[in-house]
N, CA, C and O of each residue as an XYZ file, in Angstrom:
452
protein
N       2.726     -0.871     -8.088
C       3.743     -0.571     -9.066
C       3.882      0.943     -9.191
O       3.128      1.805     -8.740
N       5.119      1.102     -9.969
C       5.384      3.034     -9.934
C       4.724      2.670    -11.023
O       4.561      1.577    -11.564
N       4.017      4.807    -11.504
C       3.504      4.893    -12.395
C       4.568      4.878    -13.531
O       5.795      4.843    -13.440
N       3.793      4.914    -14.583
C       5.133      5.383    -15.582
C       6.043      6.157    -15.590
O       7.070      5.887    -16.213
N       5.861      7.608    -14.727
C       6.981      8.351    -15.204
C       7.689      8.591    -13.687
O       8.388      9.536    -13.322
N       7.186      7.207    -12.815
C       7.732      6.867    -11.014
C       7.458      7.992    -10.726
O       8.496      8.637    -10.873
N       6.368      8.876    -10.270
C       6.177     10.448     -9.621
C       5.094      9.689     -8.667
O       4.559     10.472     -7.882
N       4.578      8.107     -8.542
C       3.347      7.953     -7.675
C       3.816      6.280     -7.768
O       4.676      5.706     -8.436
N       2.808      5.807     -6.757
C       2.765      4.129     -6.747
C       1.221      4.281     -6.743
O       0.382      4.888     -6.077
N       1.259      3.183     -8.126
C      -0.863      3.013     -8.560
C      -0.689      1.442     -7.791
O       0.229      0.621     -7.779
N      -1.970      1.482     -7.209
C      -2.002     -0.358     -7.052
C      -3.635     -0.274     -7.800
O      -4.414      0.666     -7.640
N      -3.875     -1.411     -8.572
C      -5.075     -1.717     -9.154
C      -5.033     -2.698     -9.164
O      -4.146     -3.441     -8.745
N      -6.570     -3.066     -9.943
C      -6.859     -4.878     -9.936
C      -7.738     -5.009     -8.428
O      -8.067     -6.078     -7.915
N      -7.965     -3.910     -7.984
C      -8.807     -3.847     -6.652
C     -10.227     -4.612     -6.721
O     -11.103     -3.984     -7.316
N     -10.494     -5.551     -6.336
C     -12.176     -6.284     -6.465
C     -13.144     -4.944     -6.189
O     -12.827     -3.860     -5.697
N     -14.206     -5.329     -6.594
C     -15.509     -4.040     -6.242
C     -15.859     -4.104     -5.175
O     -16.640     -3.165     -5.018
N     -15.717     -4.965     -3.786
C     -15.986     -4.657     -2.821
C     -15.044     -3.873     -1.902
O     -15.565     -2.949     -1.276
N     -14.178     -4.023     -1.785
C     -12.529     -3.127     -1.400
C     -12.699     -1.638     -2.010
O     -12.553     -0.656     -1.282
N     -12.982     -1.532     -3.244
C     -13.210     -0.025     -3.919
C     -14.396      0.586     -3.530
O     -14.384      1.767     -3.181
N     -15.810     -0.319     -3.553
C     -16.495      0.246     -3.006
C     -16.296      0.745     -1.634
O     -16.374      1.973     -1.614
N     -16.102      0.301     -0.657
C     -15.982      0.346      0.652
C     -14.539      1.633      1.043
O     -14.530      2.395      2.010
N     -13.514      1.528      0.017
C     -12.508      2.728      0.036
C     -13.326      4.077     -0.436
O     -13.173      5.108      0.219
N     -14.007      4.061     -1.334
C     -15.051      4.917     -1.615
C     -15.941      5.424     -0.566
O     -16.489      6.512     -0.388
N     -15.922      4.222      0.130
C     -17.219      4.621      1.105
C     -16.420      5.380      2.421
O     -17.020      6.234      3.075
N     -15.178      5.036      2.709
C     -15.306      5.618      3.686
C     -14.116      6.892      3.833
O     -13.799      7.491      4.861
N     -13.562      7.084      2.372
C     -13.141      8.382      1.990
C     -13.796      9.747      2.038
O     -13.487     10.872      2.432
N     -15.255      8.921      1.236
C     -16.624     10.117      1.166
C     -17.107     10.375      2.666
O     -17.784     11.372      2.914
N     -16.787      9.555      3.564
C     -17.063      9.612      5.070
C     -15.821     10.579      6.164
O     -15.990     11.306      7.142
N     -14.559     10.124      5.389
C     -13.629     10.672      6.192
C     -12.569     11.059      5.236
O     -11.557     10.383      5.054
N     -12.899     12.436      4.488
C     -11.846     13.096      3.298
C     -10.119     13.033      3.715
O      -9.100     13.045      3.024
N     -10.308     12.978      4.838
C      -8.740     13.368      5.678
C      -7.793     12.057      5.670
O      -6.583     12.107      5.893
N      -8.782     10.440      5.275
C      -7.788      8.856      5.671
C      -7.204      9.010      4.538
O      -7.589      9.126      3.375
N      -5.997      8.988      5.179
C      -4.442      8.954      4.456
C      -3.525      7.661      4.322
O      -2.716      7.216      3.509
N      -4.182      7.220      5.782
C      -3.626      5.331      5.840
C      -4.198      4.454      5.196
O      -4.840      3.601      5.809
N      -4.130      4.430      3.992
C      -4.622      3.393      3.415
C      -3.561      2.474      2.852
O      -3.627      1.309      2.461
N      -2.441      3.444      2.936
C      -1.150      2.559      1.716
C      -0.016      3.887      2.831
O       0.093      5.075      3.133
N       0.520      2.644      3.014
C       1.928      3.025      3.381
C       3.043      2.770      3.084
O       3.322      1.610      3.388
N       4.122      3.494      2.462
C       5.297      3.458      2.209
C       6.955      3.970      2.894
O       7.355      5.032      3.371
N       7.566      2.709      2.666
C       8.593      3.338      3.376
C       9.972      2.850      2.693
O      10.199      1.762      2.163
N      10.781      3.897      2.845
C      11.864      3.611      2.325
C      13.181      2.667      2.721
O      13.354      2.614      3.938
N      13.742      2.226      2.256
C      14.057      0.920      3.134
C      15.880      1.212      3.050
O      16.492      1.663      2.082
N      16.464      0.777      4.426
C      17.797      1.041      4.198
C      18.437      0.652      2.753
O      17.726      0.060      1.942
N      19.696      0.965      2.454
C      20.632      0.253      1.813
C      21.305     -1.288      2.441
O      21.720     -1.215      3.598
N      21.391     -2.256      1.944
C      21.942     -3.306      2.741
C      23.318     -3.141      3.377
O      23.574     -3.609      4.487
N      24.174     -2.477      2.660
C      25.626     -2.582      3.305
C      25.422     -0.989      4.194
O      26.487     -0.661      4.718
N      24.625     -0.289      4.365
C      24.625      0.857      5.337
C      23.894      0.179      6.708
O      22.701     -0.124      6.731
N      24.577      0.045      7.544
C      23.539     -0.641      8.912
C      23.393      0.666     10.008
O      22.730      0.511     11.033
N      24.055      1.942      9.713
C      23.370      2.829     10.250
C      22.384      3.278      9.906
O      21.795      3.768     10.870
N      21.771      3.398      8.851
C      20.414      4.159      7.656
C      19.141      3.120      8.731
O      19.365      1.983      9.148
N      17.965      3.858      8.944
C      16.754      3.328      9.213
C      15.943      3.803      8.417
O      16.005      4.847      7.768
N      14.675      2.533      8.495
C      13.554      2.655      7.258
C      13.152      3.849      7.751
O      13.096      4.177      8.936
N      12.838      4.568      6.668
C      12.081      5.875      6.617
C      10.684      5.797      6.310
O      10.402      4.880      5.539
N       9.420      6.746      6.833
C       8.171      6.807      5.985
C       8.190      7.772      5.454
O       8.398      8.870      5.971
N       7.907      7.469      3.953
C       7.617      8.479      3.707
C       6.359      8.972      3.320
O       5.507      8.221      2.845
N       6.165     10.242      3.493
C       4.918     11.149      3.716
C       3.662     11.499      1.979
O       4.275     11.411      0.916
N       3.004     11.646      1.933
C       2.127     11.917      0.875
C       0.777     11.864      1.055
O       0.169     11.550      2.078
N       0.362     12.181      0.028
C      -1.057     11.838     -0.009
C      -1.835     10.817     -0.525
O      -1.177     10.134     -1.310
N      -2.887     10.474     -0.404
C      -3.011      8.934     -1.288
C      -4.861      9.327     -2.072
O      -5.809      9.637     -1.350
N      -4.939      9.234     -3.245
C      -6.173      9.731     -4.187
C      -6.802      8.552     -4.802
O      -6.344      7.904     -5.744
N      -7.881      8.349     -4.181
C      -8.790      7.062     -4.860
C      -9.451      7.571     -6.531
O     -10.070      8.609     -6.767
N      -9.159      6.709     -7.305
C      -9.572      7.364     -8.812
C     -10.478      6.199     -9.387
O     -10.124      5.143     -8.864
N     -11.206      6.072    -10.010
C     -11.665      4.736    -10.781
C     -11.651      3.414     -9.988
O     -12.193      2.962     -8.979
N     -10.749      2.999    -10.949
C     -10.909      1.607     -9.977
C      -9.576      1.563     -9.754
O      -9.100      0.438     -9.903
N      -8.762      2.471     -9.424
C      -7.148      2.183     -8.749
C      -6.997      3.340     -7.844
O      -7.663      4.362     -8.007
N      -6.124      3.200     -6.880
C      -5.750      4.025     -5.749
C      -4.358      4.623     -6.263
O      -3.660      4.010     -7.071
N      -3.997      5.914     -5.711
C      -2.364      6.218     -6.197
C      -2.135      6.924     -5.128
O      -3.014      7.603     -4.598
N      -0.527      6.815     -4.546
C      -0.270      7.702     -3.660
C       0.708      8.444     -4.462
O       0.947      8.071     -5.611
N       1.325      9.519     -3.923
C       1.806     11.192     -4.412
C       2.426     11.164     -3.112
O       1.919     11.374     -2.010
N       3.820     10.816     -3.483
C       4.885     11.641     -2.524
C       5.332     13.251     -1.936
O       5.631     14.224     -2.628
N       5.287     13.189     -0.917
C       5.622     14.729     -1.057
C       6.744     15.192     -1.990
O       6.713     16.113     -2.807
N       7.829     14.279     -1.665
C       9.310     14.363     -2.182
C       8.999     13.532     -3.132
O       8.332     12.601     -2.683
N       9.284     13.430     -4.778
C       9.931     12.678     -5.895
C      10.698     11.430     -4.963
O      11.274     11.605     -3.889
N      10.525     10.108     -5.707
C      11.270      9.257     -5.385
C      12.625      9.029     -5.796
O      12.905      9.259     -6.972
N      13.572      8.584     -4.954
C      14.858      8.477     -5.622
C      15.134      7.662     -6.089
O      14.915      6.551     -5.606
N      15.832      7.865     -7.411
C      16.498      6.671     -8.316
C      17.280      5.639     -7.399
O      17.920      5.925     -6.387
N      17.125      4.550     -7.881
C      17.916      3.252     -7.191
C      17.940      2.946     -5.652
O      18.788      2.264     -5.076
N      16.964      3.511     -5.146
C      15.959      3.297     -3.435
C      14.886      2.284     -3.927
O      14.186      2.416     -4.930
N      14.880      1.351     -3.131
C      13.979      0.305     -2.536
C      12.846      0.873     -1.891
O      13.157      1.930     -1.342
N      11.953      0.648     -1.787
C      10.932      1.252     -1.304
C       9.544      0.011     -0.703
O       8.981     -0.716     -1.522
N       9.179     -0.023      0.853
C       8.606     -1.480      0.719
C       7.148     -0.669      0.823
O       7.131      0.386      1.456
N       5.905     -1.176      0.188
C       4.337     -0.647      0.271
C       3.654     -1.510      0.605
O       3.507     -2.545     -0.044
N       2.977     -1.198      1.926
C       2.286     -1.910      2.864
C       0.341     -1.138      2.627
O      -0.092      0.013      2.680
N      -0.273     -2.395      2.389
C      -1.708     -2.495      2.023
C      -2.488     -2.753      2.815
O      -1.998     -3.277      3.815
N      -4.035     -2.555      2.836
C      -4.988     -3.289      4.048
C      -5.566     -3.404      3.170
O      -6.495     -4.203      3.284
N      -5.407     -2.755      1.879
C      -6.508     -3.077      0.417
C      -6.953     -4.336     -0.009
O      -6.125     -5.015     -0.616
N      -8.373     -4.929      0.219
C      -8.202     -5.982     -0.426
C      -7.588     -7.395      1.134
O      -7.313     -8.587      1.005
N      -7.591     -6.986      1.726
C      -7.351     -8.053      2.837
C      -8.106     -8.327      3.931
O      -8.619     -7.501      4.687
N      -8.183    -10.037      4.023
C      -8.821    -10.544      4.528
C      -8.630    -11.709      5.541
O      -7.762    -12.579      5.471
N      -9.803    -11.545      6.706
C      -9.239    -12.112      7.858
C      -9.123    -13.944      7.733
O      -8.305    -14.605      8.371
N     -10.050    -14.468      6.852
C     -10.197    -15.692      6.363
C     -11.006    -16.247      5.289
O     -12.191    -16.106      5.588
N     -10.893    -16.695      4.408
C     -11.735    -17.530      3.273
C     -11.804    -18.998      4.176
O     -11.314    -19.435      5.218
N     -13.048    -19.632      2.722
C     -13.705    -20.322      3.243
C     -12.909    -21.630      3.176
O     -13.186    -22.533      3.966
N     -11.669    -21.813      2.026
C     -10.448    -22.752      2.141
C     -10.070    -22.385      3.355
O     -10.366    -23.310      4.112
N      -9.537    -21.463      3.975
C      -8.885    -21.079      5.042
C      -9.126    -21.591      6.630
O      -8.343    -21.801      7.557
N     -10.716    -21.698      6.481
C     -11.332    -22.158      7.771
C     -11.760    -23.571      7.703
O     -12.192    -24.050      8.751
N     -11.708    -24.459      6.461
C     -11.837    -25.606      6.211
C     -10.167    -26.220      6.711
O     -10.256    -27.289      7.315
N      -9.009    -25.807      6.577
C      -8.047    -26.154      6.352
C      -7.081    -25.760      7.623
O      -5.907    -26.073      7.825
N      -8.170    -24.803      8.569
C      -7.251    -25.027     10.080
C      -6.060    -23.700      9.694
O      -5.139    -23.784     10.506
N      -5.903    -22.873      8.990
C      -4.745    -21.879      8.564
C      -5.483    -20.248      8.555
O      -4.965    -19.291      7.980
N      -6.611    -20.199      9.218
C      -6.609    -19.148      9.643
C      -5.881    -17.824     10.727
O      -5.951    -17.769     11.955
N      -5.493    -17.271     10.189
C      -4.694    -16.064     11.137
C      -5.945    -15.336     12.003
O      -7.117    -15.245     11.637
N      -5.375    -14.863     13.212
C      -6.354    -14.071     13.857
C      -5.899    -12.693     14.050
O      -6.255    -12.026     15.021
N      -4.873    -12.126     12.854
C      -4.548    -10.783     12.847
C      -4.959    -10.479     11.503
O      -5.019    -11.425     10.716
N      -5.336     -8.998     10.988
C      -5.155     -8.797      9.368
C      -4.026     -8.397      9.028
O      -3.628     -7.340      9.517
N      -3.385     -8.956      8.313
C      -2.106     -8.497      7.919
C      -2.391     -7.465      6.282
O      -3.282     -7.520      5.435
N      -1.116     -6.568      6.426
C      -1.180     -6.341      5.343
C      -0.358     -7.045      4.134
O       0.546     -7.874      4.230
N      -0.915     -6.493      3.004
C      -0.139     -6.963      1.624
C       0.906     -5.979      1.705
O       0.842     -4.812      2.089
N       1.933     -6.685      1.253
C       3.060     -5.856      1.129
C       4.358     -6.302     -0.465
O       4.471     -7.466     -0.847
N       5.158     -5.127     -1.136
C       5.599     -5.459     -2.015
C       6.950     -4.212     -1.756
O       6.844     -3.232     -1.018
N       7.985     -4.522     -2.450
C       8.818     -3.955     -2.222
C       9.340     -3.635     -3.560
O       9.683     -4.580     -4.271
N       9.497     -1.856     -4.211
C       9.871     -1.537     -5.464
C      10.812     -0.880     -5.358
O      10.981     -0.041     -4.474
N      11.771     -1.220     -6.462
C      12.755     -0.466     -6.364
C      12.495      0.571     -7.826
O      11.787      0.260     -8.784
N      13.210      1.735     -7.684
C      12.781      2.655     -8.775
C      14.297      3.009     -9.457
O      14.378      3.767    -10.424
């Protein structure tokens, strides 16, 4: 979700093993930036416009992650945010039930501001 005053996208509600482990390997590698990706998504009636990424930084705090655009987001842009936070290759319903994937996908949500 945008923060309150839309200058960042917070995702929280992160389990303690996902935070721990973002923790862990931030303190390992200060520079991972891919953790959360965002991109800006055409207009529907423009079919020349392509999704854009856009660029920032992303700051692990507590128990929520936030990314920081370089650029302010624009009013009334769609924006889709793609996760590895928190995802997993199979639960134990999952492998009982024959519906296991053999890729990790990410979580993904699409905000408009």
């Amino acid at each position: 979700m945008f923060s309150e005053d839309s200058t960042a996208i917070v995702i929280k509600n992160i389990d303690a093993t996902s935070l721990y482990e973002l923790k862990k390997d931030n303190k390992d590698h200060p520079h991972m930036q891919n953790i959360i990706s965002v991109v800006l998504m055409p207009i529907e009636t423009d079919s020349l416009q392509d999704e854009k990424l856009i660029s920032g930084r992303t700051i692990i705090q507590d128990n929520f992650v936030v990314f920081k655009p370089e650029l302010p987001f624009n009013k009334n842009e769609t924006y889709l945010v793609e996760s590895y936070i928190g995802s997993k290759f199979a639960d134990k319903s999952k492998l009982f039930k024959g519906t296991v994937k053999y890729n990790l996908e990410p979580q993904k949500q699409l905000l408009k501001r």
